[in-house]
N, C-alpha and C positions, 0 to 999 in steps of 0.2 A: 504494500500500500504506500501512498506517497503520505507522509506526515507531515504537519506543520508544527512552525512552532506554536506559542499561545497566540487568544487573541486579539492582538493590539496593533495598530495602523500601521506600526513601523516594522512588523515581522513579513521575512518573506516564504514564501512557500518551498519547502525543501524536496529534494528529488532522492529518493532514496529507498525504495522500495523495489517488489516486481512488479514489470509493465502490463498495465492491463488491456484490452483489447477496444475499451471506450475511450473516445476522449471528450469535453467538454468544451462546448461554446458557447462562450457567454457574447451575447449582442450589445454592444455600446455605442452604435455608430451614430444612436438617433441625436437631433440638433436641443430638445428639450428647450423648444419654444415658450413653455407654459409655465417653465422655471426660470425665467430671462435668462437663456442658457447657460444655466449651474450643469457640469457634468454632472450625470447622474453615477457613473461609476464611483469619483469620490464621494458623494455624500455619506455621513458617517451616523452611524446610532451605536451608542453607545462606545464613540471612539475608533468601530472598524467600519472604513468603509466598505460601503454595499458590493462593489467587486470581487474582493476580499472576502465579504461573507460569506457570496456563493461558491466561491473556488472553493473555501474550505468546506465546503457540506460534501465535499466529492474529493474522499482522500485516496479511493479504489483507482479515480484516473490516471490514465497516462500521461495524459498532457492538459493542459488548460490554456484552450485558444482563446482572446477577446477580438471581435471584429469592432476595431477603435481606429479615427482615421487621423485622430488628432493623440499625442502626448505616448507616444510609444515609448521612452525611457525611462517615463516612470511604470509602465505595467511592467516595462521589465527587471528594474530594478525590486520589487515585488513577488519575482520570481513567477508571472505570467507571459504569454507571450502574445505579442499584438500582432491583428494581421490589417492589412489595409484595404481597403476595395478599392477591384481595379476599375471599376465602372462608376463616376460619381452621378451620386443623386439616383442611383437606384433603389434605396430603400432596403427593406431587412431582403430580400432576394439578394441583394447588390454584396450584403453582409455574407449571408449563406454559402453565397459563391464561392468565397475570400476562406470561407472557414472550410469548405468542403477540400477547397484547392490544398491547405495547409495539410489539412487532417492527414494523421500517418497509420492509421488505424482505421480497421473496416465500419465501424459503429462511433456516430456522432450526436450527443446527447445536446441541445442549442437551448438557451433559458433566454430571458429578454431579461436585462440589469437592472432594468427598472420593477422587478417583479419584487412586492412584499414579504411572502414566504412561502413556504411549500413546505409538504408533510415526506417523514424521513422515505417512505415507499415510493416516493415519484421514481426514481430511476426502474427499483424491480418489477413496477405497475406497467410502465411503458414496454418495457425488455419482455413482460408476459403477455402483454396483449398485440404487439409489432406483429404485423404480417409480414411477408417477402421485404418491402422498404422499409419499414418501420411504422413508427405511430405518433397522433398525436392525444394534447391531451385535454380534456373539457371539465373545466368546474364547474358550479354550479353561476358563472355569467357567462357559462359559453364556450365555445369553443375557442381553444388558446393557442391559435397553429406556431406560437416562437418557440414552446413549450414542446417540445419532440425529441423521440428519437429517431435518426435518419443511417441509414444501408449507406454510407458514401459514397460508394461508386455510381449508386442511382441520382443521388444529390448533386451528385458533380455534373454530371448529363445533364439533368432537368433543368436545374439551374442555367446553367451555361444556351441553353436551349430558350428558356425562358427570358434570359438576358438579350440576347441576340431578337428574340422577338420583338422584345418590349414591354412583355408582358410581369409588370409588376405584382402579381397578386399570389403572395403564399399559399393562400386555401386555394386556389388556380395550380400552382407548382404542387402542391399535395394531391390535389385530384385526380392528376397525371399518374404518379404515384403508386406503386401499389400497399398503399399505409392504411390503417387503421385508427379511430378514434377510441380512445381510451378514458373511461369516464370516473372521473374526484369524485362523487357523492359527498356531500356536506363541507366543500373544501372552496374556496376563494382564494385565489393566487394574490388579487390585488395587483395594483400599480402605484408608482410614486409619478402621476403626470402634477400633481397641484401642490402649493404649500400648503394649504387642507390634508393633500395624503401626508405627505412628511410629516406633519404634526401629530396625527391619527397612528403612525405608525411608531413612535416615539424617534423621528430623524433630528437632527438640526436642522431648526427650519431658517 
């Protein structure tokens, strides 16, 4: 397993385990309009920021990709790794891309940064309900398609295919897909778009 040290904003994520067959993509790339563009990767509750938080929920990963197209020295000093999109202004497809392209392993697990929390069985919930490409996954607002797990070599196609279209639309890219919906009962992911969420969810607001 990869271990970290504790958790506090200045530790970085240590490699030192055996590699696992997943890896992890966390999506950063959004402009966070609605926060008069505060990244959302740093915001911090209770000291770690939200990046940070999620990397560590997933210490079984092999890698931990963020699709970030600004401040790659700091995910890397972190002990994260940033990828860039090579297409700008294409939105989380534009991300996906970038993450599929990196990924070194055949299973890629993609979270959106801005996500409030998740219950400890999201990865084994996904990994048992993935069909042939994988899955995604619905709480109870809905279907949450950043929220997946993805077959890469399908993702990297689709993607790439979807790019060259134009067509921007995930739940479009999944449809293609041969993935599955995989359903939270009683669970709410949340978002951090407003300083209303940050408050709510105890961030610094």
């Amino acid at each position: 397993m990869r271990k970290s040290t504790p958790d506090s904003a200045g530790d970085k994520l240590l490699d030192n385990a055996p590699v696992s067959p997943i890896t992890v993509g966390i999506l950063a790339g959004g402009r966070a309009t609605r926060l008069d563009g505060r990244d959302k990767a740093w915001l911090e509750r209770d000291g770690v920021p939200q990046v940070l938080r999620i990397a560590r929920r997933f210490p079984e990963a092999a890698q931990v990709l963020v699709s970030a197209n600004a401040g790659a020295a700091t995910y890397a000093r972190h002990g994260l790794d940033p990828v860039a999109d090579d297409v700008a202004g294409a939105g989380p497809v534009g991300g996906l891309d970038a993450l599929s392209r990196a990924c070194r392993t055949d299973w890629l697990l993609t979270l959106p940064v801005d996500l409030v929390g998740f219950n400890e069985c999201l990865l084994a919930s996904l990994q048992a309900g993935a069909r042939n490409d994988g899955a995604w996954a619905e709480d109870d607002d809905g279907p949450q398609p950043l929220v997946a797990f993805w077959r890469v070599a399908a993702l990297r196609e689709a993607a790439a295919r979807a790019l060259a279209s134009g067509d921007r639309s995930v739940h479009g890219l999944q449809s293609r897909l041969s993935m599955a919906p995989v359903r939270f009962s009683g669970v709410r992911f949340g978002n951090l778009n407003t300083v209303d969420d940050l408050r709510a969810a105890g961030f610094d607001a």
